[in-house]
matplotlib code that plots the C-alpha trace (Angstrom):
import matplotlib.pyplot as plt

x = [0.0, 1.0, 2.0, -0.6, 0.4, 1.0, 1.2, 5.0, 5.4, 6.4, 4.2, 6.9, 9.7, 10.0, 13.7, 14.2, 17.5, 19.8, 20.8, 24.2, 23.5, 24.1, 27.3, 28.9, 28.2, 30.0, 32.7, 33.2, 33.4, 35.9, 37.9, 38.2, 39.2, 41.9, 43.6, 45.2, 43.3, 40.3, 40.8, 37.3, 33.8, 31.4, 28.6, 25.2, 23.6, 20.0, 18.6, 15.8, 13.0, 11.1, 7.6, 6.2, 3.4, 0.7, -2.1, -2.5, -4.4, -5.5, -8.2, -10.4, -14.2, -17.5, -19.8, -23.7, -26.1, -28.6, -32.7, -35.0, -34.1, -32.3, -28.4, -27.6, -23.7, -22.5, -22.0, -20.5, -19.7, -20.9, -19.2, -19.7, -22.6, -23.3, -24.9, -26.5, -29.1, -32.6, -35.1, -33.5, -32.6, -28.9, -30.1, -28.3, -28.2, -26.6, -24.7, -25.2, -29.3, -28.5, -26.7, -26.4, -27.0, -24.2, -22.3, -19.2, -17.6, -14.1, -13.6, -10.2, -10.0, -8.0, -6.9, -5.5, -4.8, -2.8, -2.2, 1.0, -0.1, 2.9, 3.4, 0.1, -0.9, -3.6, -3.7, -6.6, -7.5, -10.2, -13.2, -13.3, -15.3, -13.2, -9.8, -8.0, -6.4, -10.1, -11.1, -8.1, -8.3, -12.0, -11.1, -8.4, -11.3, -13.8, -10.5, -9.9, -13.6, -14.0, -10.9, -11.8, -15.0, -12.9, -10.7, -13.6, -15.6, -12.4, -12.1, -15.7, -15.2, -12.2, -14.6, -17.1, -14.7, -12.6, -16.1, -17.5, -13.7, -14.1, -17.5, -15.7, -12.8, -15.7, -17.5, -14.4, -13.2, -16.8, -17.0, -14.0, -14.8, -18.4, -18.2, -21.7, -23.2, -22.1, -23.0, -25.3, -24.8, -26.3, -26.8, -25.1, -25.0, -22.4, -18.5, -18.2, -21.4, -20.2, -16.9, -19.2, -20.7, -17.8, -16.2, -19.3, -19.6, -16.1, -16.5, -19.6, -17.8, -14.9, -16.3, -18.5, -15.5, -14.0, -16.5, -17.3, -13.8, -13.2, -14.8, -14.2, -13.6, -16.9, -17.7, -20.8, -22.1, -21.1, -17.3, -15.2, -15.2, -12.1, -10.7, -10.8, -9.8, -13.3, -11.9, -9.3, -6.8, -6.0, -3.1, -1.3, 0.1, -1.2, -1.2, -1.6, 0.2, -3.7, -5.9, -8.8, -11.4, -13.9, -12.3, -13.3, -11.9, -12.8, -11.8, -12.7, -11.8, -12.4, -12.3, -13.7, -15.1, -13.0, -13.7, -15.9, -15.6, -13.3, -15.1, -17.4, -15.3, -17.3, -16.7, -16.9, -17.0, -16.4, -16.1, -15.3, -14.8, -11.7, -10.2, -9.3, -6.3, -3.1, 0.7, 1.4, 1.5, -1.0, -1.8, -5.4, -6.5, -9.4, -10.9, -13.2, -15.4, -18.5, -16.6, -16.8, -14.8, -11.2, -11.8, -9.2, -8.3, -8.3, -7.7, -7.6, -8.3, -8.1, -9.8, -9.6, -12.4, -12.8, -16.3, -18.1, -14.6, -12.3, -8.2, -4.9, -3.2, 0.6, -1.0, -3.5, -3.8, -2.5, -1.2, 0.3, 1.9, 0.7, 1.8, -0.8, -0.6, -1.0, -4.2, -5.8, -5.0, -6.6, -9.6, -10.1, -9.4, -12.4, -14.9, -14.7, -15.5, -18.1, -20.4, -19.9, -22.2, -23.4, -23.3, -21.9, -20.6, -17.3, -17.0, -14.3, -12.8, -9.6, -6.5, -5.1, -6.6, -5.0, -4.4, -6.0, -9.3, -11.3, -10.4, -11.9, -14.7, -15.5, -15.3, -18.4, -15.9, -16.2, -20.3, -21.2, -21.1, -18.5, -17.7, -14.6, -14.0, -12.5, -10.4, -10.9, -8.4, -9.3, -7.7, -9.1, -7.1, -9.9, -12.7, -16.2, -19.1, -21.4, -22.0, -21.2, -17.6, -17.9, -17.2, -13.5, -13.2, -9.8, -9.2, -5.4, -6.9, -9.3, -7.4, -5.2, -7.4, -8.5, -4.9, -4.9, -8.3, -8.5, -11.7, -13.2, -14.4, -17.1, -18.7, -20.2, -21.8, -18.7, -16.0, -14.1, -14.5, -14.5, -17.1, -18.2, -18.1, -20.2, -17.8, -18.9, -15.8, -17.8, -19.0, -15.5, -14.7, -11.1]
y = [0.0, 3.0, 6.0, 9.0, 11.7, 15.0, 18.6, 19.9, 22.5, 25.1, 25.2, 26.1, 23.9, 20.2, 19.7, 16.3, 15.5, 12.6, 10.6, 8.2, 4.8, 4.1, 1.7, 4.5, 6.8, 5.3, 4.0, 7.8, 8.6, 6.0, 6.8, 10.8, 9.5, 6.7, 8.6, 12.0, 12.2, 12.5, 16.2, 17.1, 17.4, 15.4, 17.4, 17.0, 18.1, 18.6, 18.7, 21.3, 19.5, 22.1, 21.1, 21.2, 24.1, 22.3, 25.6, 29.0, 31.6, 34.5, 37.0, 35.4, 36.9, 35.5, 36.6, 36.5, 37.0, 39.3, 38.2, 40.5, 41.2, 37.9, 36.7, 33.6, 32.5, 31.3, 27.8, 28.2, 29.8, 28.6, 30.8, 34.0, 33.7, 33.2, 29.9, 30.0, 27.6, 29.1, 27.0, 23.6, 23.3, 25.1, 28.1, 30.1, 33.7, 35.0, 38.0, 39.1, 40.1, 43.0, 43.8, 41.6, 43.0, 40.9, 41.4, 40.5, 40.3, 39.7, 37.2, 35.2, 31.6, 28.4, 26.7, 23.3, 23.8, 26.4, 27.6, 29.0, 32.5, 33.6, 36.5, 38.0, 41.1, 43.6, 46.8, 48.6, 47.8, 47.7, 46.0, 44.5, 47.2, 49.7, 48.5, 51.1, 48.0, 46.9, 50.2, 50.8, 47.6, 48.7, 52.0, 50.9, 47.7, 50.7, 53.3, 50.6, 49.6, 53.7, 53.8, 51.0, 52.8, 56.2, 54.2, 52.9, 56.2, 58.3, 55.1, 55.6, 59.4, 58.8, 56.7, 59.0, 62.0, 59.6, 59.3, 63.2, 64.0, 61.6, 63.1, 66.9, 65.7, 64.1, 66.9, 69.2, 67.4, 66.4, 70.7, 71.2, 69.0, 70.2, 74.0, 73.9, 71.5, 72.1, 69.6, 71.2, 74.9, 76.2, 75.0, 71.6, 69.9, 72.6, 71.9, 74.6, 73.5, 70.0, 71.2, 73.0, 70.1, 67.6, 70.6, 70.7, 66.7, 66.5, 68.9, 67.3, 63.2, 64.5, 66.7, 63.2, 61.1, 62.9, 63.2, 59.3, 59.1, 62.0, 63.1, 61.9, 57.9, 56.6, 53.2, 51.6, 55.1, 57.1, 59.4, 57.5, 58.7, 58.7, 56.0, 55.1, 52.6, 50.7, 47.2, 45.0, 42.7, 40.6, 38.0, 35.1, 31.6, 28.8, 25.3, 23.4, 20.5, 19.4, 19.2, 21.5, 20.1, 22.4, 26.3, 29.1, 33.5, 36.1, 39.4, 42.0, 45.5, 48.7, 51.9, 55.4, 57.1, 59.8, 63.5, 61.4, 63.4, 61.8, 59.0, 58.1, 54.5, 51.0, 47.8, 45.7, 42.1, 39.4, 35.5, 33.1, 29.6, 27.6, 24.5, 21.8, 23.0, 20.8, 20.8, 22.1, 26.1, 27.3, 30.2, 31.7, 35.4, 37.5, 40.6, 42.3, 44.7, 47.4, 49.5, 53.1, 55.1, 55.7, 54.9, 55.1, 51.6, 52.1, 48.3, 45.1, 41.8, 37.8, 35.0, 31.4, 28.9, 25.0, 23.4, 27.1, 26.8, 29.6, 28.2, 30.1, 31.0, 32.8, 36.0, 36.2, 39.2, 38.6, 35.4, 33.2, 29.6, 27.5, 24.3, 21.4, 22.0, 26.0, 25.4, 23.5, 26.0, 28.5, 26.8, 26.0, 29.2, 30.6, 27.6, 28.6, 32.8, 31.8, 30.1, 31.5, 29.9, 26.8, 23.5, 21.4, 18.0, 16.7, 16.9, 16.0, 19.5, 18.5, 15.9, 13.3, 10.3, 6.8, 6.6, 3.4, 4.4, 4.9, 1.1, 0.1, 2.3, 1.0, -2.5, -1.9, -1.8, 0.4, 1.6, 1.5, 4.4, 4.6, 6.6, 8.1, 9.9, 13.7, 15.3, 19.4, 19.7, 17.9, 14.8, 11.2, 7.7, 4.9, 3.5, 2.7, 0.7, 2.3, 6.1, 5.5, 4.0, 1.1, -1.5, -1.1, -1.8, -3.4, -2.7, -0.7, 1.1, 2.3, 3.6, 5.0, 6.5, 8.8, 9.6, 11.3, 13.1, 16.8, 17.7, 20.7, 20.1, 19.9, 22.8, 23.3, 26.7, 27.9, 25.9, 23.2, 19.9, 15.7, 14.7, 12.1, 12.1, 10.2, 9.3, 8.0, 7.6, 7.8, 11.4, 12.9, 15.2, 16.4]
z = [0.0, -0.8, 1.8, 2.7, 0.1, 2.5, 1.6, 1.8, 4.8, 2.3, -0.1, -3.4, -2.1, -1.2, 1.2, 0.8, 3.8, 2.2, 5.7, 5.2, 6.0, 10.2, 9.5, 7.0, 9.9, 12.1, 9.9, 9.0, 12.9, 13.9, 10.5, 11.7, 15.2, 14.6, 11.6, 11.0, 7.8, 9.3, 9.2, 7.3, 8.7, 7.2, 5.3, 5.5, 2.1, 1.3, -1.9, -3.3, -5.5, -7.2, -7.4, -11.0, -12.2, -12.8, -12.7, -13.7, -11.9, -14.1, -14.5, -17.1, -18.5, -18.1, -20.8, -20.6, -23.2, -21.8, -23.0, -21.2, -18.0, -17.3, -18.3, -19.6, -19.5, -23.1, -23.5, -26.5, -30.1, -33.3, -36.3, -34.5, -33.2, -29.6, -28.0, -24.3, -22.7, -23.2, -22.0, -21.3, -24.9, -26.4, -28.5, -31.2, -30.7, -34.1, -34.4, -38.0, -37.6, -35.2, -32.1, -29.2, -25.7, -23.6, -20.1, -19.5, -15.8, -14.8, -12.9, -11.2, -12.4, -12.1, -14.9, -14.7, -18.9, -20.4, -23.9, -25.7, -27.2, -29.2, -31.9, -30.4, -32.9, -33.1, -34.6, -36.4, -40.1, -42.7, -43.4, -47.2, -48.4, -46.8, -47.6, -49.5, -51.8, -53.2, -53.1, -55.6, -57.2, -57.9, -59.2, -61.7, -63.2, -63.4, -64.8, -67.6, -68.6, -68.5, -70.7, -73.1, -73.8, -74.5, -77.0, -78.7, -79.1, -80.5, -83.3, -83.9, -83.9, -86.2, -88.8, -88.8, -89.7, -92.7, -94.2, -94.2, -95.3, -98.2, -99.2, -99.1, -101.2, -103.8, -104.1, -104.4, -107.3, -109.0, -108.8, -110.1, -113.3, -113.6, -113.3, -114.5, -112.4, -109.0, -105.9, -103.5, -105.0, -101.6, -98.0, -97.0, -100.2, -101.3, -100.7, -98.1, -96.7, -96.2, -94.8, -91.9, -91.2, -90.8, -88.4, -86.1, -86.1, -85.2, -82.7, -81.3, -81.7, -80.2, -76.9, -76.8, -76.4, -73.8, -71.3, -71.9, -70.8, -68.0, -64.7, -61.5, -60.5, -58.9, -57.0, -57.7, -58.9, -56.2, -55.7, -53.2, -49.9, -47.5, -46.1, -42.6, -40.2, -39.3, -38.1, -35.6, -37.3, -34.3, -35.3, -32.9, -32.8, -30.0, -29.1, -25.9, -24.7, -23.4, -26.7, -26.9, -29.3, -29.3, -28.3, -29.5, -29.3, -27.9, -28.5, -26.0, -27.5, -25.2, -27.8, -28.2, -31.2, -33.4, -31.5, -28.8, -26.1, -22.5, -21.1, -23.6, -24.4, -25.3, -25.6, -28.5, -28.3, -31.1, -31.3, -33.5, -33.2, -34.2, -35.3, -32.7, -30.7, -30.1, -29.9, -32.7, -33.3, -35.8, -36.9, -36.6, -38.0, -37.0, -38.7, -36.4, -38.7, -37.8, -35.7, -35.9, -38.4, -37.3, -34.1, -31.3, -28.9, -25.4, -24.6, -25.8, -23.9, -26.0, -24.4, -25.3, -23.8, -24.7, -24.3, -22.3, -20.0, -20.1, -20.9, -19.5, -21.8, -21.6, -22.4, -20.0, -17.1, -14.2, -14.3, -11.6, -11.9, -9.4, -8.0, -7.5, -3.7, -4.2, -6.4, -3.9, -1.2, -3.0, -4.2, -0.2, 0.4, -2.1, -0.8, 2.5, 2.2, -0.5, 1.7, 5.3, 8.2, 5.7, 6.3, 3.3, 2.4, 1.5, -2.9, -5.0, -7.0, -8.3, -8.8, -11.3, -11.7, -13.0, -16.9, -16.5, -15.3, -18.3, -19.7, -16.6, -16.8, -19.9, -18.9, -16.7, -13.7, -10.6, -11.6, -8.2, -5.9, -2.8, 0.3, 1.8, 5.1, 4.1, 6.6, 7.3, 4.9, 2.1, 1.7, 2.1, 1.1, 2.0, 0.2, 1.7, 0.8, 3.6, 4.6, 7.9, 6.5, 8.9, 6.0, 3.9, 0.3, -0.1, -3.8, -4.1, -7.0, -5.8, -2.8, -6.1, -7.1, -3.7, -2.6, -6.1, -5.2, -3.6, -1.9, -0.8, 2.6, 4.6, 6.4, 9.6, 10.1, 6.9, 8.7, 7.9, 9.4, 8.8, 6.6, 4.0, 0.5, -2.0, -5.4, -8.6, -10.8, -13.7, -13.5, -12.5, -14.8, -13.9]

ax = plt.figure().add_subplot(projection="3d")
ax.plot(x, y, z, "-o")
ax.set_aspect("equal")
plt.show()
């Protein structure tokens, strides 16, 4: 059987003293006091074992969806649009018919997984409409279809002219021969008449041409207007060593409008959901559009949850590495002011459990429910059949399984005391 697991006395450092054998002891003793080589002391030397970080305390977000007057917490994101629990059934709240009335509270948290956020970027930018390279692109497509048209109306220009210039020349000449029969002796049908008119057509093709070509470059119909900054590009690397299979982003951004006048900032608040998370650094990009026209940030916050539950990551505020003893502290520490003067049981909150335990979950092993005895401060290492824990289940994994088990403990009137716990191992969840 294994020995009791016990919290170190200092909770960062575990001394470990390293004790010579008794007979080398003494051996070492009688050496220094039969020879005159014995002339150093024998050291004692104690070795530091730095417990491992195993959680991360940082100031997370909860985010509500607000219906009416009452909030429901997000569960979570599906594209960008927002999923709570309405009802008893999940319900989409999408983002694209309109604004969305949430809240959005900070809040400490402990995280038993953490993310690597690396190369983290955001700065403002454009929406697609509003991005001064499609706005260009745009522009030159409309410049060249405007200019095609121009090329096309001075060669029909040209055309028309070669023609009334071949009809002056003809009657010129036909004149000249036939002094007695002259073309058009008055008016237009005259040489001089037809002259005036290819001049004025000319005029007329030519002033044509240029305006189909000229004038200020439009949009869609309309001048362009300036450009502006009306989005976030928000840019980053991450992975987790833990796998998240269903996270999703997001982006808190606290601004205030161009000219707005001091302490009139908002919040704006986007999500998106993402591909499964793992090892392996990818990269993921997020344009945040509909914000106000050159707008000014004030702060920006990035939040990364997995299945509704908020993930450390390395860029979160107000982090703190925690060993596993420190969590635990700390999570005792919150239990006990959050419910002063009540009387609670003994539930599990935290710890590792065997890698073996699902296989025997799922071998229809260990369905039964079992009780433990849970000292005040949280620990318990024997299995029960009974409440009153008057009948011992000797099973070493099962006792395995507890000594890896923290508890938050029973209350009395908000303090701690001995109590019972009730486990089923197949509805642990850490």
């Amino acid at each position: 059987m294994q020995a009791r697991e016990r919290l170190p006395t200092h909770p960062m450092n575990l001394t470990l003293r390293l004790a010579l054998p008794a007979a080398a002891l003494f051996g070492a003793l009688g050496a220094a006091a039969s020879g005159p080589k014995a002339d150093k002391p024998v050291v004692m030397e104690s070795v530091v074992v730095q417990e491992p970080k195993t959680h991360t305390l940082f100031m997370g977000a909860d985010i509500a969806v607000a219906l009416g007057d009452a909030l429901y917490p997000v569960k979570d994101v599906f594209g960008s649009s927002w999923v709570i629990t309405f009802k008893g059934q999940q319900t989409v709240v999408p983002t694209k018919e309109g604004p969305v009335s949430l809240k959005v509270t900070p809040s400490l948290k402990l995280s038993a997984t953490s993310a690597t956020v690396s190369n983290l970027r955001h700065e403002r930018g454009f929406s697609f409409n509003n991005d001064p390279l499609t706005r260009l692109t745009r522009s030159m497509n409309q410049t060249a279809a405007t200019n095609a048209g121009y090329q096309f109306s001075l060669r029909q220009t040209q055309a028309t002219m070669d023609h009334t210039n071949s009809l002056v020349a003809y009657a010129t000449a036909y004149n000249a021969f036939h002094p007695n029969a002259h073309i058009g002796d008055k008016g237009q049908g005259s040489a001089a008449g037809l002259a005036q008119l290819v001049q004025t057509t000319n005029q007329a093709l030519v002033a044509q041409s240029v305006a189909a070509g000229g004038g200020d470059l439009t949009i869609g119909g309309k001048q362009v207007e300036p450009v502006g900054y009306d989005a976030m590009e928000v840019t980053f690397e991450v992975s987790s060593d833990t796998p998240l299979a269903n996270p999703y982003l997001v982006v808190v951004t606290r601004f205030h409008e161009k000219n707005a006048a001091p302490g009139t900032a908002r919040n704006w608040i986007y999500a998106k959901a993402l591909d499964p998370i793992d090892a392996h650094p990818r990269e993921v990009h997020v344009t945040q559009e509909g914000l106000p026209l050159d707008f000014e940030v004030e702060d920006f916050q990035m939040h990364l949850y997995n299945r509704g539950v908020e993930v450390a990551t390395t860029v979160a505020p107000r982090r703190v590495e925690l060993t596993r003893d420190e969590a635990f502290e700390y999570v005792k520490m919150e239990y006990v002011s959050a419910h002063p003067k009540e009387d609670l049981p003994a539930v599990p909150v935290m710890g590792t459990l065997p890698a073996e335990l699902p296989t025997r979950l799922a071998a229809g092993r260990y369905g039964e429910v079992f009780f433990t005895k849970v000292s005040k401060d949280g620990l318990a290492d024997e299995p029960f059949s009974d409440f009153k824990c008057t009948r011992r289940i000797d099973d070493p994994f099962l006792v395995s399984v507890l000594r890896g088990l923290r508890f938050k403990p029973a209350l009395s009137q908000g303090r701690p005391v001995e109590g019972v716990s009730v486990l089923d191992l197949n509805r642990l969840t850490f």
